[in-house]
N, C-alpha and C positions, 0 to 999 in steps of 0.2 A: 327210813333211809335218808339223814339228813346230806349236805351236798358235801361236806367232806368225810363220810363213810366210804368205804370201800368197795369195792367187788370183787370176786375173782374170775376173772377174763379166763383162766386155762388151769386144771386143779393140776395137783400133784400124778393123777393118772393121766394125762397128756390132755383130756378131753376141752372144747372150747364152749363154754357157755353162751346158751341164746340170749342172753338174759342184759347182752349191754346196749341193746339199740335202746331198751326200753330203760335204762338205768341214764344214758345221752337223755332222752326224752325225758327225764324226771328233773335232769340238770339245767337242762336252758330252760324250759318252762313250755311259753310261746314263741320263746324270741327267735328270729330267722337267724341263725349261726352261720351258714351260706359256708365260704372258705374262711371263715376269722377264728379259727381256733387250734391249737398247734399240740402235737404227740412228744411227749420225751419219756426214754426210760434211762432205769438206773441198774447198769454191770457190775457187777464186783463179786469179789470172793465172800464167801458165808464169814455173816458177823462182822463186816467190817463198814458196820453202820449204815449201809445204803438206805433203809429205811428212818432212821433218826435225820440223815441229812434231807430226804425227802418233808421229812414233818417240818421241818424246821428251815428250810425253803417254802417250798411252798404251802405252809400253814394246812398241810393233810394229814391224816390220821393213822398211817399204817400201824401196824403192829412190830414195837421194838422189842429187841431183849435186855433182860436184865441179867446185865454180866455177874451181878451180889450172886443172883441163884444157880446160873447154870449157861455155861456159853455153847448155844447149840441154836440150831434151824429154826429161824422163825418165821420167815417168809416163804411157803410152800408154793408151788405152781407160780403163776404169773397174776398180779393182783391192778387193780385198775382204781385210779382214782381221778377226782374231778375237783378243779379249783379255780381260780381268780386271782388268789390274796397270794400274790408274790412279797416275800422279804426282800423286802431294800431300804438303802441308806435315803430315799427322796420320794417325795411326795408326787403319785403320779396321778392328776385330776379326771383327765379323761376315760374315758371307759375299758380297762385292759380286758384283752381276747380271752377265751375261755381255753383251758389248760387241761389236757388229760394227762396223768400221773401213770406210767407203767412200770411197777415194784419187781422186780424178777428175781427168782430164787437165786441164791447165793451160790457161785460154782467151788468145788474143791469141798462140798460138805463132807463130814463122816460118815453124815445115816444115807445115803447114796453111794458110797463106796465107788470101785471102780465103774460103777455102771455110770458114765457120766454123757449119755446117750440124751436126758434131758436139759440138761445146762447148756450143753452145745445148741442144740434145736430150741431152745428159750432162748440163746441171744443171739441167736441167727433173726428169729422169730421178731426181737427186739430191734436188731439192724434194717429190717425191711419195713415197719409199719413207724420208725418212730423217724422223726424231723433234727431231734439231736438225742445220743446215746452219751449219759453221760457213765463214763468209767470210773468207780470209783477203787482206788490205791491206798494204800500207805507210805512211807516213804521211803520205809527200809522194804519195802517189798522192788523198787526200782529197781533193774540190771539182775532180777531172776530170771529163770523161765516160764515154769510154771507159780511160781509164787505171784505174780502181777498178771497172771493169766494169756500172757503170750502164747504159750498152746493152743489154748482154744481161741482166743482171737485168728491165728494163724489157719486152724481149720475153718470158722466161721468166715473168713475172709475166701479163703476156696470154695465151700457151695457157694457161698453168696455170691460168687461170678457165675457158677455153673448152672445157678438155675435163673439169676435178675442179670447177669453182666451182660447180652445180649439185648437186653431192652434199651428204649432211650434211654444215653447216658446223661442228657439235662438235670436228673433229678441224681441229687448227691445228701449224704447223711454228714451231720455235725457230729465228730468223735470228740467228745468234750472231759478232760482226761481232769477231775479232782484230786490232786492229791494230800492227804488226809496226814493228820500231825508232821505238817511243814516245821519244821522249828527256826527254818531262815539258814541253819550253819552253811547246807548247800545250795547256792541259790539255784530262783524256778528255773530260769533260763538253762542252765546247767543241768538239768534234771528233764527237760520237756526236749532237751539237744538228744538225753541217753534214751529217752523212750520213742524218739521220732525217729534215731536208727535202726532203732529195733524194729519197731513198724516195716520200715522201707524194707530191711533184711529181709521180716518175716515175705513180707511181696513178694519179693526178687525171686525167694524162692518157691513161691507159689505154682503148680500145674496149671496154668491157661489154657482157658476152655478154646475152642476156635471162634475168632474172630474179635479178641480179645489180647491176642498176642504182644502186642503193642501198647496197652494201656496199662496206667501207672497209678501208684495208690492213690492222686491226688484227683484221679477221672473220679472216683465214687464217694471218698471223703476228704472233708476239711477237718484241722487240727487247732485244738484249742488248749490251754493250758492253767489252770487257778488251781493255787496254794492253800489251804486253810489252815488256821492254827488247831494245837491241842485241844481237843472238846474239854477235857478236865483238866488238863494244868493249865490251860488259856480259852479260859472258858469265855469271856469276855469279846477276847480278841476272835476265839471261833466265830460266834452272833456276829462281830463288826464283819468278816471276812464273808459269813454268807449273806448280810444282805448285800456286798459288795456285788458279790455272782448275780443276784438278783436281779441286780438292777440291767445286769446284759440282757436278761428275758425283758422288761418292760422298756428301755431307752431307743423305741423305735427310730429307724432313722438316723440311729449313729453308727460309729466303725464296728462296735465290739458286740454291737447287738445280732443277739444267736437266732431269732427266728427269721433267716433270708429269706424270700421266695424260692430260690433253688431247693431247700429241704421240703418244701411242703410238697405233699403228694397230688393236689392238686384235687381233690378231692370231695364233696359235700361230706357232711359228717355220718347220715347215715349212709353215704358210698363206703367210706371207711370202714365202718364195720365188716362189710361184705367184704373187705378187701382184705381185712385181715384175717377173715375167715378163710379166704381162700391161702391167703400163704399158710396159715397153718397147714392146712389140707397136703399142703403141697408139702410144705417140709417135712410135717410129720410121714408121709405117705412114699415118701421117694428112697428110692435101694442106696441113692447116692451117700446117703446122711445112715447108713451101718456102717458108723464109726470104729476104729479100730477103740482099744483099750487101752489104759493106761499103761498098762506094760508093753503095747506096742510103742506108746509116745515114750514110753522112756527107750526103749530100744530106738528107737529113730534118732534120738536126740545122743543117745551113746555113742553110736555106731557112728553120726555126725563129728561128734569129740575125735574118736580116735582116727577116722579117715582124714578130719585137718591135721591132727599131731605126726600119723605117718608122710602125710604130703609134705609137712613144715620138713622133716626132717629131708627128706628125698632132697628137696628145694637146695636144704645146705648144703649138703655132699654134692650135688651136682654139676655146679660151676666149676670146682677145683678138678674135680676127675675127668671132665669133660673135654674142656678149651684144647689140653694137648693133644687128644688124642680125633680132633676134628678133622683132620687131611686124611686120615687112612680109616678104610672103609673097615677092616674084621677087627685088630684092637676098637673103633668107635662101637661097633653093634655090641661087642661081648659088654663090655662097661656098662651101657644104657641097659642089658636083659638084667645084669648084675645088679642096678639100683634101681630097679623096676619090680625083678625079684623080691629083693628086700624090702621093699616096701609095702608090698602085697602081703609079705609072709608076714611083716608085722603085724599089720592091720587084724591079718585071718587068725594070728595068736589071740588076741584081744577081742575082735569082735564078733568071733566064731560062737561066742557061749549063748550071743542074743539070738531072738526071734529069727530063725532061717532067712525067711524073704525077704524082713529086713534088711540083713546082715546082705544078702547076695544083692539085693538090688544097691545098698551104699559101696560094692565092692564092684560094682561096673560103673557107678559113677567115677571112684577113685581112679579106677583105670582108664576112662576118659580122661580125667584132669591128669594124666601122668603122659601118657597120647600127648595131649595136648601140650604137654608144656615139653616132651622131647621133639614134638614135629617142629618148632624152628629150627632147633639143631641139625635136623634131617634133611630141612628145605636149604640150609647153609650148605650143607656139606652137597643136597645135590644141586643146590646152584654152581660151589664152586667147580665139582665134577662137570656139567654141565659147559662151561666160559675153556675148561680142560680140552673135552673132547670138539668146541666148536673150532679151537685153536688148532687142535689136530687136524682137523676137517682141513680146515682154511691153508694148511702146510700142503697137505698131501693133492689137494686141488691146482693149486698155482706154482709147485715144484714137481708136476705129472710132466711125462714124456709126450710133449704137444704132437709130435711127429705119429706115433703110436694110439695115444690113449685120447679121446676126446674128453670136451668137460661136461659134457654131461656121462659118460660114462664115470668116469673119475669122483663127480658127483653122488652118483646112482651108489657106488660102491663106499664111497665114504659114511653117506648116510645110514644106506643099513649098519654097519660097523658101529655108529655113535650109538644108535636108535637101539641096541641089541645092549651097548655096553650099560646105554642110561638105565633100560629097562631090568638087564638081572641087577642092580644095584639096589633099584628099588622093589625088586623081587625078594631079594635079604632082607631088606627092612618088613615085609610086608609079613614073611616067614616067619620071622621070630615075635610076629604079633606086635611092634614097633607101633607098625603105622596098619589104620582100622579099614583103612581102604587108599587107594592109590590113583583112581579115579581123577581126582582134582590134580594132584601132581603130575600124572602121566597128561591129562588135558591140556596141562599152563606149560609142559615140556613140548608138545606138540606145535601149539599155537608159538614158542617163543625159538622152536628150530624152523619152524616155516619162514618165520620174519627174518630171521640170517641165513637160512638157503636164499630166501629172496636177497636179499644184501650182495649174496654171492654171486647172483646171477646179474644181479646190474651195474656190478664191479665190471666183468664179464663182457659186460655188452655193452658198456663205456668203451673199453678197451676197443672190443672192434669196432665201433661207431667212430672211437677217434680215429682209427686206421683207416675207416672209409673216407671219413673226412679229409683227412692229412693227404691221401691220392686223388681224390675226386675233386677236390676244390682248387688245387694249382694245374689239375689237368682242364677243368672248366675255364679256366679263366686263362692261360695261357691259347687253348682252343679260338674261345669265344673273340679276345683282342686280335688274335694274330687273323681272323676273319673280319671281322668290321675294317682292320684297319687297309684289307687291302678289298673293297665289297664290289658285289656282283649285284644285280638286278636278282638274283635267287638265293644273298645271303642270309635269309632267315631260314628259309628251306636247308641250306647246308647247317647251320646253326643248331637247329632242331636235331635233327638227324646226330650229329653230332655231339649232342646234349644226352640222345636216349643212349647213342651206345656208349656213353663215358660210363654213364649208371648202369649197363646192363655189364661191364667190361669190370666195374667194381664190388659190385654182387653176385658175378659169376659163382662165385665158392659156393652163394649162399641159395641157387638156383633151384625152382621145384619144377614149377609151369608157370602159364606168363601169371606176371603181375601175383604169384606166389612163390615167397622163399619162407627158407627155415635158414636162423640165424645160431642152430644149433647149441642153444644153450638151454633146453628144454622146456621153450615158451609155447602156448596154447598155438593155434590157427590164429584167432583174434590180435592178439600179443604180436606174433609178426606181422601180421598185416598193420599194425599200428607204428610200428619200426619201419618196417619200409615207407608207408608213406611219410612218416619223420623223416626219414634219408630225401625223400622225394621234396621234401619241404625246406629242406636244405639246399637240394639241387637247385630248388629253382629259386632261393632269397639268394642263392650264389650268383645266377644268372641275371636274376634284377639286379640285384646292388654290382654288378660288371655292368652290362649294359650302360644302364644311366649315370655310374662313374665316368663313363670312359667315354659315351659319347657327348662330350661338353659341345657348345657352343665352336671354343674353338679348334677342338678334336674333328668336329664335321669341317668347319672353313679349313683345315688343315688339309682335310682326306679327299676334300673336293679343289682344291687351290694343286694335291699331289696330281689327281687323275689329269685337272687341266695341262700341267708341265709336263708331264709322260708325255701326250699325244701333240704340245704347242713345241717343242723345245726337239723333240726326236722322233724321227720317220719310223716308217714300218720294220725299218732291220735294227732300230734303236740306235741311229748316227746321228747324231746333233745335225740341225738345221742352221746352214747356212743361209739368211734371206740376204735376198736380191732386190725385190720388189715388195711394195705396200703392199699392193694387191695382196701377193703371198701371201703374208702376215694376216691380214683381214680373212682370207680362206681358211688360215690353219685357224685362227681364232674362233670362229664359228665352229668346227667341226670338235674343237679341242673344248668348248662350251659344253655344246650337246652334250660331249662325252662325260664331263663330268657332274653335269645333271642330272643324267640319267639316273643317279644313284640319291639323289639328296630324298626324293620322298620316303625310299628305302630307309634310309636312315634317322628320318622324321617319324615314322609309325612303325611296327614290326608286326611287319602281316606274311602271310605265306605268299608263294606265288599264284594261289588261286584267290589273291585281296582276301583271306580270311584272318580277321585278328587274331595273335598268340594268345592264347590268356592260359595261365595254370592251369592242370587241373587236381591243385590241393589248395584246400583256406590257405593264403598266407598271409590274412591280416593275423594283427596285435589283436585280443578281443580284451585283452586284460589295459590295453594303452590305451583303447577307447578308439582301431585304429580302423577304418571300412575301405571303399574303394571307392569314395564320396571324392570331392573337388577340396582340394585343399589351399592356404595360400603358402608360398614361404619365405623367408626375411626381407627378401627386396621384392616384396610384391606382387610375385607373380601367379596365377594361378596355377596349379598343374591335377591331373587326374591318378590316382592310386594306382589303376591299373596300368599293368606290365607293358601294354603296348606303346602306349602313350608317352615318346622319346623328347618330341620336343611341342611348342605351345607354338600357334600361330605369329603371337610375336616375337619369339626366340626365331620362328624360321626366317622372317623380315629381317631378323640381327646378322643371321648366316649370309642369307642372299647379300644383303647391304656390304659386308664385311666379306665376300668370296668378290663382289663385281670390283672391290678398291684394289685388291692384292691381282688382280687377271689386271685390271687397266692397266698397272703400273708396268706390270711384267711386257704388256705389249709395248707403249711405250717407248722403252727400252728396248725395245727390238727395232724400234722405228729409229731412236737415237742414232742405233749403230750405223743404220744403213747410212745415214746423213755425215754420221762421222768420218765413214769409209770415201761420200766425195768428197770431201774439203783434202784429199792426200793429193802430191804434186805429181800429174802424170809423167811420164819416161821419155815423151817427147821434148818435153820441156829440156830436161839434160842434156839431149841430143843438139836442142839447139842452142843453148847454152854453148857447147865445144864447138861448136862451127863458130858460130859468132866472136867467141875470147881466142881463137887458137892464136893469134899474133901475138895478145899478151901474154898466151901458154909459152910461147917461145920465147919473148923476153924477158920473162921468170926465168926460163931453163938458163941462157946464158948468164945473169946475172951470177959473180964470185957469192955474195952471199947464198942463195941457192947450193952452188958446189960444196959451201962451208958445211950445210946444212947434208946436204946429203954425206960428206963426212961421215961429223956428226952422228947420223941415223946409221950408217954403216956400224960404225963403229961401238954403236948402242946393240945393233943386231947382234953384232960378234961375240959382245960378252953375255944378253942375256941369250944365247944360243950354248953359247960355251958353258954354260954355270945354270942351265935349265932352269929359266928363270920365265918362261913364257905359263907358264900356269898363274903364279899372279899379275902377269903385264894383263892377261887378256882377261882379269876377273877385274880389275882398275878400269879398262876399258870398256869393260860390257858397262861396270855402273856408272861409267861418267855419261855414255850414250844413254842408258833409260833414263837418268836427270835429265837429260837434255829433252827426250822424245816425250817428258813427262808434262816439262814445262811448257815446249809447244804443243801438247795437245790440248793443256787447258786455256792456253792462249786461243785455239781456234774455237774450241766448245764455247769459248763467250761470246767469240764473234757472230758465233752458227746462232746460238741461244738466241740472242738479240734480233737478226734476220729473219728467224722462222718461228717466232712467240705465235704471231697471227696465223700461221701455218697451223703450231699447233693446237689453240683456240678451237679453230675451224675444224680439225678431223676429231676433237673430241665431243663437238654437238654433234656431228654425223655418229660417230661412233653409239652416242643415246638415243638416236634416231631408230638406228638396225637395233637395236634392244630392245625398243619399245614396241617397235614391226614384230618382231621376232614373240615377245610376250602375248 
């Protein structure tokens, strides 16, 4: 047995020979082979040279035929050879890996007939132990089915997942496709494009085993592509072409070189052996690999033809017939069973003569793919019905006798109605075998009428939210001002009070027990209590943003400067004060102090009358504004605290005080003016003795003729405007020449007075800071 002799690894009666550990051991010698040594076999149809390309790559020895004598099976079982001396175009110095050769019988023989039970399970056999399988083709065999061996590729591709696709997928097979009398007309590229769809096809349609489902032809094999010329009309160019392939087995280290680490099995060599022993065991031995027969693959592949030819045809009729008849439910179903029918009936004319099972299982696919391609239409037409009856809904909800029918009844009734109408529509379709189940569409109807009942109900309760708001919030703050602005020592207390019954007075409708309503739009427990305290959280941003609007700075100097003039300005029965005396003045001012004091820390903090701070009780910071109830500053500096109590800042109250004591002094003041003003008038005695003292010249007036002239004169002025009612404007000329007159001397004597009693009043305005600061 020299080292390019043969052996046969597996005879033509299935059986595997012991006889190749010791045939490896005859070949290395001594030498330690370790993992440096790589598996390939060669695929192809009987007679289409796979042996001659074998010799003549890799310089071994199999047994060819000779087409002079007789073109028939030369390669039986599965044969094994062993080599080194690769063809190629380049001298390679270093020491190339040791090469086992696996010959495998030629699939589609005649002297095996339909029993093709071994060729399938030989190059399954071939897929599992080799590192690259090369495929050998012709070129006119390209875009067959079974001529280029796609068949059985196609099944070998399916056990091969179901008994290895489970294991690590690390390890992947070189499918190394020769195609054999290239002549160049078509190029490779063009030819490696038709055979790499076919591949992918054949996949696609492959049975994945479990866990498998997911992976693609490229998880197990890589694809390669070489041309060779004519062996006898380019005989020349053939030898240049193969050592071309050659040289990919020995050019370690470049792009195109075929033994990667990924293909090898990782393996010692005699592990290998045992390794292939066991796949055989396995392949040969498994229920999976009772292969149907050749008249089933034609039957498969029939019943495939004519199930695409009646689909093609379904496809074209269907958009013309279809599109009009989409809005109305019994013309659309009768059309779709019509070309649903006919296309089935086609099929069953035709495909009825093959293999039964066949025939029936391609005839529930077809019927899926017909399912399949009317369910858009179905899902259209019950979307559109669908957007119909929500439209309905949404009429018959918000056009209800509010007085009469509540919304959630109105609700309750409408839905059933939709829900009964959606459902027998798609009970039609379901009838007439349309649609295979309903499940998913009655699901995504469910889920997508919940999401617009919801819609419905927050329309709903918008509405009354704005209704509460729109009453509650002019009533709060109308409350709230018309209280502060006139305050008590217990206006927080009334405040409150008056705060809970605005809210109890505007949720009344929505009343259950305390601190529980129902907002009667058919919302959980949870759900209202989440809306009411939203109303509650409203209540009270209403409350804060009044409050601290309105109690400004100089809203409090205002309220405290009012209470001071009520009690300084008018007595117990509310009649203005006339003073008399300073004293007076200085009594009512103190008292009319107190009085408006009394109120200002009220109106600094807002606590109960038992000094307990107000505070909410709902969150009402911002959590989305970053907002707490921390110390804030704001534009002009000042600090102030978040919480609700918190009206005014220590030095805001310094601002009031400062700004209530300027507006009271000024007021008093002017109470003291008057007094001073009231002596500087001319007492009555003074006139008295006036007329005593002048009466001589009183009497020498009288007699003087000018006098008499004069009273004439006035006589005579009487008479007319007496006579001609003319005393309405003499005495409006007269009043105004007299207040010019009493106008000019009073501020004649206010200068006088001013100047006299400066020091005067100097002097009672330090006393007057004196008793403030006693008083403080």
């Amino acid at each position: 047995m020299t080292d390019r002799s043969a052996i046969q690894l597996i005879d033509e009666e299935k059986e595997f020979h012991q006889s190749a550990l010791q045939y490896f051991q005859q070949c290395i010698g001594n030498r330690d082979v370790g993992l440096n040594y790589h598996v390939i076999s060669v695929f192809g149809s009987q007679s289409s040279g796979k042996s001659t390309l074998l010799n003549v790559l890799f310089n071994t020895n199999f047994d060819t035929m000779d087409a002079q004598v007789k073109r028939q099976q030369t390669t039986k079982g599965i044969w094994l050879a062993h080599t080194k001396d690769v063809n190629t175009t380049i001298e390679v110095n270093r020491d190339r890996p040791d090469i086992f050769v696996l010959d495998v019988e030629g699939s589609d023989g005649s002297e095996r007939g339909e029993d093709q039970d071994f060729e399938r399970k030989a190059a399954l056999f071939a897929i599992a132990v080799s590192e690259v399988l090369i495929v050998n083709m012709w070129e006119q065999q390209i875009g067959l089915y079974q001529g280029n061996n796609m068949a059985l590729l196609k099944t070998v591709f399916e056990v091969n997942l179901s008994l290895f696709g489970n294991n690590d997928n690390d390890h992947k097979v070189l499918l190394l496709f020769v195609i054999r009398d290239h002549v160049g007309v078509t190029p490779l590229s063009s030819l490696s494009d038709s055979v790499t769809r076919e591949l992918e096809k054949i996949w696609s349609e492959l049975s994945m085993p479990i866990g498998c489902e997911e992976s693609s032809l490229y998880d197990f094999f890589d694809l390669k592509f070489v041309g060779l010329a004519h062996k006898l009309l380019q005989e020349d160019k053939f030898t240049q072409d193969v050592k071309k392939l050659g040289d990919s087995f020995v050019m370690k280290g470049t792009e195109n070189y075929y033994f990667k680490p990924q293909y090898h099995h990782r393996l010692p060599l005699d592990g290998w052996t045992m390794y292939a022993e066991n796949c055989w065991d396995q392949i040969e031995h498994n229920k999976d690999l009772d292969l149907p027969t050749q008249q089933i693959l034609v039957a498969r592949f029939k019943t495939e033809e004519i199930s695409n030819e009646a689909l093609e045809e379904f496809i074209l009729k269907y958009d013309d017939s279809i599109v009009p008849l989409k809005s109305s439910l019994g013309p659309l179903t009768s059309q779709l069973v019509k070309l649903k029918e006919e296309c089935l009936t086609k099929y069953d004319e035709q495909a009825s003569r093959y293999a039964k099972n066949v025939y029936l299982e391609k005839r529930e696919s077809l019927n899926e793919k017909l399912n399949l391609h009317i369910s858009g239409t179905i899902n259209e037409f019950l979307e559109t019905l669908m957007e119909k009856l929500w439209e309905n809904l949404k009429l018959e909800v918000f056009s209800r006798d509010k007085a009469t029918t509540s919304f959630v009844e109105s609700l309750a009734i409408g839905k059933s109605k939709t829900e009964k109408e959606f459902n027998e529509s798609t009970g039609v379709f379901k009838k007439l075998e349309l649609l295979a189940s309903d499940d998913e569409i009655t699901s995504k109807f469910s889920g997508d009428f919940e999401e617009k009942i919801k819609q419905l109900r927050d329309v709903e309760l918008k509405v009354k939210f704005n209704n509460i708001r729109k009453n509650m919030i002019p009533e709060l703050k109308d409350h709230v001002i018309h209280l502060l602005s006139h305050p008590s020592k217990k206006v927080w207390d009334d405040i409150m009070d008056d705060f809970e019954s605005t809210i109890e007075i505007n949720l009344s409708p929505y009343y259950v027990s305390k601190d529980n309503y129902d907002f009667k739009i058919g919302l959980s427990d949870d759900e209202n209590a989440k809306i009411y305290k939203n109303i509650r959280v409203l209540a009270w941003r209403t409350l804060d943003t009044t409050v601290h609007d309105y109690l400004k700075i100089d809203t409090i100097v205002s309220i405290l400067r009012d209470r001071f003039e009520d009690v300084f300005r008018y007595d117990a029965e509310g009649s203005p004060r006339l003073w008399k005396t300073e004293e007076e003045i200085d009594g009512a001012f103190r008292i009319a102090k107190e009085h408006a004091l009394e109120v200002f820390e009220v109106l600094s903090l807002a606590a109960t009358s038992d000094n307990v701070e107000i505070a909410p009780d709902v969150p009402m910071a911002d959590e989305e504004n970053g907002e707490d109830n921390e110390i804030y500053q704001d534009n002009e500096g000042i600090f102030h605290s978040r919480r609700f109590a918190h009206i005014l800042t220590e030095l805001q109250k310094e601002n009031v005080l400062d700004q209530f004591r300027r507006q009271i002094n000024i007021t008093v003041l002017d109470s003291k003016r008057s007094i001073i003003t009231t002596r500087t008038h001319i007492p009555p005695w003074i006139y008295i003795l006036l007329a005593v003292l002048g009466w001589n010249e009183f009497v020498a007036v009288i007699r003087n003729p000018a006098f008499v002239t004069l009273i004439l004169v006035l006589s005579a002025a009487f008479f007319v405007i007496h006579k001609f009612g003319l005393w309405g404007p003499v005495v409006n000329v007269v009043q105004g020449a007299v207040g010019e007159t009493r106008t000019a001397i009073k501020d004649k004597l206010r200068k006088l007075v001013a100047e006299d009693h400066e020091a005067e009043e100097s002097f009672e305005m330090k006393d007057f800071s004196k008793d403030e600061q006693k008083e403080e």
